[in-house]
N, C-alpha and C positions, 0 to 999 in steps of 0.2 A: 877377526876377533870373535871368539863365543862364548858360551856359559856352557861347553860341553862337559868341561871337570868338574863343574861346582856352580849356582847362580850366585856365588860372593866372588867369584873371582871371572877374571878374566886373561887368556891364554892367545896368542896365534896362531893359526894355522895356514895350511896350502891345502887345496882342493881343488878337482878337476871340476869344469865347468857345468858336466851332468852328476856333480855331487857327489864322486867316487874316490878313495884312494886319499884320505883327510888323513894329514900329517901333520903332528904336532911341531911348531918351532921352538916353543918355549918350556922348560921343563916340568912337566908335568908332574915330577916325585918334589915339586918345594911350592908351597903354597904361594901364586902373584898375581896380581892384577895388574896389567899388562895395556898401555898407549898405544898406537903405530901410524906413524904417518909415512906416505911412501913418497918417491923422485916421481916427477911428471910421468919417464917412463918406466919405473918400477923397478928399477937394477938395484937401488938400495933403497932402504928404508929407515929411520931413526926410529926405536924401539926403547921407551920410556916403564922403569919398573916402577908401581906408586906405592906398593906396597906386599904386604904388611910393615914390611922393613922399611930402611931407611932407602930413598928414593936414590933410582940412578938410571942414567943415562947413555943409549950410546946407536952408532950408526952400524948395518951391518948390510950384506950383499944379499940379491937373491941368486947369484949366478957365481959368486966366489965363497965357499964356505967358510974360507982361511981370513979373510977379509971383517975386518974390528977396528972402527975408532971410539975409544969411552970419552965422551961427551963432560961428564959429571958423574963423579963416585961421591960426592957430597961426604969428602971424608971431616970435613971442618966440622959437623954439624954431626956427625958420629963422636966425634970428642968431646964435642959440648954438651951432647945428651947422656954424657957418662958421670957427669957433675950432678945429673936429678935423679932422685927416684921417680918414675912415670909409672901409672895402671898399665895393668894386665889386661888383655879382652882373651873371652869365653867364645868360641862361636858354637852354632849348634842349632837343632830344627823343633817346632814344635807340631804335633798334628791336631788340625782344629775341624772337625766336620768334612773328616777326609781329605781335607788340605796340610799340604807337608808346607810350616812356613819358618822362614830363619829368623834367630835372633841374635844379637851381640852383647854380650855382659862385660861391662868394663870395670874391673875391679881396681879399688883402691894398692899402691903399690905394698905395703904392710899386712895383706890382705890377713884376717881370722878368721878361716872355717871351721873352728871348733863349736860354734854353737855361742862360747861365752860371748864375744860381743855382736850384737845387734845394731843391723847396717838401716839406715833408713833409703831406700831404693827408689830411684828417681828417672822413670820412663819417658823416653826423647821420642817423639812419634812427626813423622810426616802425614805416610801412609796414601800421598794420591798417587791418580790414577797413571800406571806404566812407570812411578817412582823407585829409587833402591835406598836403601840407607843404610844397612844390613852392609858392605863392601871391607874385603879386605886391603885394607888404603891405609896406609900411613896418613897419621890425622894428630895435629895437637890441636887444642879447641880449648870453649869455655868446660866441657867433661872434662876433658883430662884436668883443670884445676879442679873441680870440686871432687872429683875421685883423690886426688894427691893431696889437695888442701888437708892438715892435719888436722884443723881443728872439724873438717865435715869429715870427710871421708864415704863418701856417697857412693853407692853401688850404681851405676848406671846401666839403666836396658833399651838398647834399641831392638825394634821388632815388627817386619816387614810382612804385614796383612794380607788378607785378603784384598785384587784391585792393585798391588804394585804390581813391578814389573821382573821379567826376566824367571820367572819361573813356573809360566808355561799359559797358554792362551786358555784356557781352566780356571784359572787360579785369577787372572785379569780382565777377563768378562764379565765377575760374575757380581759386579759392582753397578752394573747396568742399570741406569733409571731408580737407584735408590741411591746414593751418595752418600756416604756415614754410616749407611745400617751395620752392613754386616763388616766393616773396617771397625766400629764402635764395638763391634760384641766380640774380637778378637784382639783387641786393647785387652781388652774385661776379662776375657779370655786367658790371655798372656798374666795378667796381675793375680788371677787365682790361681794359676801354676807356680807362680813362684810366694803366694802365703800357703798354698799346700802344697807342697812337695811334694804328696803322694799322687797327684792326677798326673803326675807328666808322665812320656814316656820316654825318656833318654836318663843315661847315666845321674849325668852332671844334676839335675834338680832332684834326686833323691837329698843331697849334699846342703840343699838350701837351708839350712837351721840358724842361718846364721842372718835373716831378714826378722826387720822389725815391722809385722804385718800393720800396725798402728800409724807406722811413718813409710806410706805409700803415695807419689806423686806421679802427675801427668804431665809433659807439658811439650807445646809446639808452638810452629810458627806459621803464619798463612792456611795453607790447607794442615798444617799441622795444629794449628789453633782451632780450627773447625774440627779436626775430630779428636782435639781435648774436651771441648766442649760439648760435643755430640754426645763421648764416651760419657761424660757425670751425670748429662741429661737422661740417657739413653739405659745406664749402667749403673743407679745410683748404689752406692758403697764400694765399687771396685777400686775407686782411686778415692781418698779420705781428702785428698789436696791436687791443685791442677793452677795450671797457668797456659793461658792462651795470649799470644801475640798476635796482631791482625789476622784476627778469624774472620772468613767466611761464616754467616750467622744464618743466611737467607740466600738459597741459588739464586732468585730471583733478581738478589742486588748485586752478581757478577757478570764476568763477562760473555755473551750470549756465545760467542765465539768458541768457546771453552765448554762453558756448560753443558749447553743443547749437544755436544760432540758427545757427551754421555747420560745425560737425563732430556734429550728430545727439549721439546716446548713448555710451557706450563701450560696451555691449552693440551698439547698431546699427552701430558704427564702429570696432569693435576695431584694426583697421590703422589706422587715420587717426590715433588717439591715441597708437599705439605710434612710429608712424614721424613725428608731430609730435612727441613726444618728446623732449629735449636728453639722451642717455644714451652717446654715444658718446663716450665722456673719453678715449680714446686717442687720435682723431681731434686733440680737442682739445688733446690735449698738442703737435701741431705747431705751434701758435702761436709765436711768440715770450714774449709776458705778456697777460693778459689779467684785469681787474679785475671784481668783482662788489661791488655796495652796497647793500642793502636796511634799511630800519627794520624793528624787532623789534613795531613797534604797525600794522603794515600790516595797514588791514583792506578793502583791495580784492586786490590782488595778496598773499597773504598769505606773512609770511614762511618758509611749509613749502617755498616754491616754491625759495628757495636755500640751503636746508639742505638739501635733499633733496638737490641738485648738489653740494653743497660735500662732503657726503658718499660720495658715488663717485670725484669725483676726490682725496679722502684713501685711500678703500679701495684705489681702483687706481693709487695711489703719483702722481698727475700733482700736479707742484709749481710750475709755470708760473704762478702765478698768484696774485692779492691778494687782503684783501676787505676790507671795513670793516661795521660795522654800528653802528647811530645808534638808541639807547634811547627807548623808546615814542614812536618817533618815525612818522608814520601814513605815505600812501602817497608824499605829495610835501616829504615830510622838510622841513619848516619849525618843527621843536617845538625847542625850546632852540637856536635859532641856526642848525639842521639844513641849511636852505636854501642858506647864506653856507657851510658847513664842508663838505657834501658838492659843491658847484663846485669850492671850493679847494682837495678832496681828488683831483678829477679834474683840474684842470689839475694840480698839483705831481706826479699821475702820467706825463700827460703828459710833463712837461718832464722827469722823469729817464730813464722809457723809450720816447718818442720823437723827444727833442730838439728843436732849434732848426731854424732855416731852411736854416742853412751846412752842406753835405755832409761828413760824417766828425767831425763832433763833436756831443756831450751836455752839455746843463746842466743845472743845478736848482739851488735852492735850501735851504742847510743852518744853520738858527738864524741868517737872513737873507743868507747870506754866498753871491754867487753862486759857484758850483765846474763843472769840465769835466773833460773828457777825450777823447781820439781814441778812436774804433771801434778793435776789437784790440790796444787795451790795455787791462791789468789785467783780465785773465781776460775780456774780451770778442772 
């Protein structure tokens, strides 16, 4: 398998064992990302498409070309998907300090690019190290509802930094003994290309008139919660709103195992753990709101990481902000219902403080009952 077409996709190939005479097996003229597992002794192999399409399955020979069993055409699931309107995704590259890096835009399926309505755009970020997010894979998820939801209709942007992987040992180095720094200032990066349109250099973001540079979010989970939270600290005004799920807040309070594999020791690295760091809660107080959620039974990112934060920004008075926390609940909150309540907990954030699709109004939800109001009123 490689990323020789594209670092979003993935293809098969053959090639001689001094690396000569590389033959594509998979079609190269249709955009896929491509599985492969082989037989013990490699005469056939099952060859799984995941996407962009609808996924499908099937075994095929290394030594009979004629040779085909389809596994799964997943045609039940091609029928049912003809019942929804689902988003659109945008793929495409941004260049940031001579880094060519990819991004995905999932547009709502009604999409306006006229300019007349204003999308509020809602940035999904991993971004650790040798990670992809950016992939062309068939994906229904919690996006595809709030891009399809009518009453949000949210622009979604995934966008794969400086420090991930698959597109080139350059590009993945260069994260080394600082963690956050420069994944945080191509976050920052990425959100002022798409409120000015004019800094990018690809087709597609000239087109962007159609973002409500007001209603801009961040949000991740684990190491993506750590560089939501980096990015406000780090970047204040680029993202006006952000939510973090069990963040990393402090290298020092994960796992040595992990960490030191990229910022060394904190005796060898004293800077690099201080200024990855998330301590700057003044910075952060220029947010708009910004939410944090962790389970109290985390035992990968553990819960000291946001208690420690939540603790500086009480001592130095910052109140900008929410939190929630979900009882012996572990790192991907699934214990008593965890999984269903901490989504519902982020969208219902969502929609009170960063509203709907229509310019200059807020909804949410109150003991079912939908409720609004205009921007600058009632003490806004």
């Amino acid at each position: 398998m490689s990323t020789k077409k594209s670092p979003v996709e993935r293809h098969l190939y053959s090639i001689n064992l001094n690396g000569q005479n590389m033959v594509a097996l998979t079609d190269q003229n249709v955009d896929g990302y491509y599985g492969v597992s082989f037989s013990p002794l490699a005469q056939y192999y099952q060859l799984t498409y995941r996407g962009p399409d609808i996924p499908h399955q099937s075994v095929l020979s290394t030594w009979n070309s004629s040779f085909r069993l389809d596994l799964e055409d997943n045609q039940s699931l091609q029928e049912t998907l003809k019942k929804f309107d689902l988003p659109n995704s945008v793929y495409g590259t941004l260049k940031i300090d001579g880094y060519t890096l990819n991004y995905r835009e999932i547009r709502p399926p009604n999409f306006d690019d006229s300019g007349k309505t204003k999308y509020p755009v809602l940035f999904n970020c991993y971004g650790g190290p040798m990670s992809q997010t950016v992939e062309k894979r068939f994906l229904i998820d919690w996006h595809t509802w709030l891009t399809s939801e009518p009453r949000l209709e949210y622009v979604v942007v995934q966008f794969d930094g400086r420090g991930t992987g698959f597109m080139g040992r350059k590009t993945r180095v260069s994260v080394r003994g600082q963690l956050g720094v420069l994944e945080s200032a191509d976050q920052a990066a990425a959100a002022e290309y798409f409120t000015y349109p004019s800094l990018a250099n690809d087709r597609h973001w000239k087109q962007r008139n159609y973002v409500n540079p007001e209603k801009m979010a961040l949000w991740g989970w684990s190491f993506g919660g750590f560089l939501t939270l980096k990015t406000i600290e780090s970047h204040p005004g680029a993202f006006p709103y952000a939510m973090a799920v069990a963040p990393v807040t402090d290298w020092r309070f994960y796992d040595s195992i992990y960490t030191e594999r990229y910022m060394l020791t904190p005796h060898d690295n004293p800077f690099g753990y201080r200024n990855s760091a998330i301590v700057n809660t003044t910075a952060m107080s220029e947010a708009k709101r910004f939410f944090i959620a962790h389970g109290t039974g985390d035992d990968n990112v553990h819960i000291q990481n946001s208690l420690a934060l939540m603790d500086k920004l009480t001592e130095n008075g910052i109140v900008n902000w929410d939190s929630q926390v979900y009882t012996d609940d572990d790192h991907s909150i699934v214990f008593h219902n965890g999984h269903r309540a901490v989504y519902w907990r982020l969208a219902e954030w969502l929609e009170r403080w960063f509203g709907r699709k229509e310019p200059g109004t807020r909804t949410w939800r109150v003991d079912g009952e939908l409720l609004g109001y205009k921007e600058g009123v009632d003490g806004d």
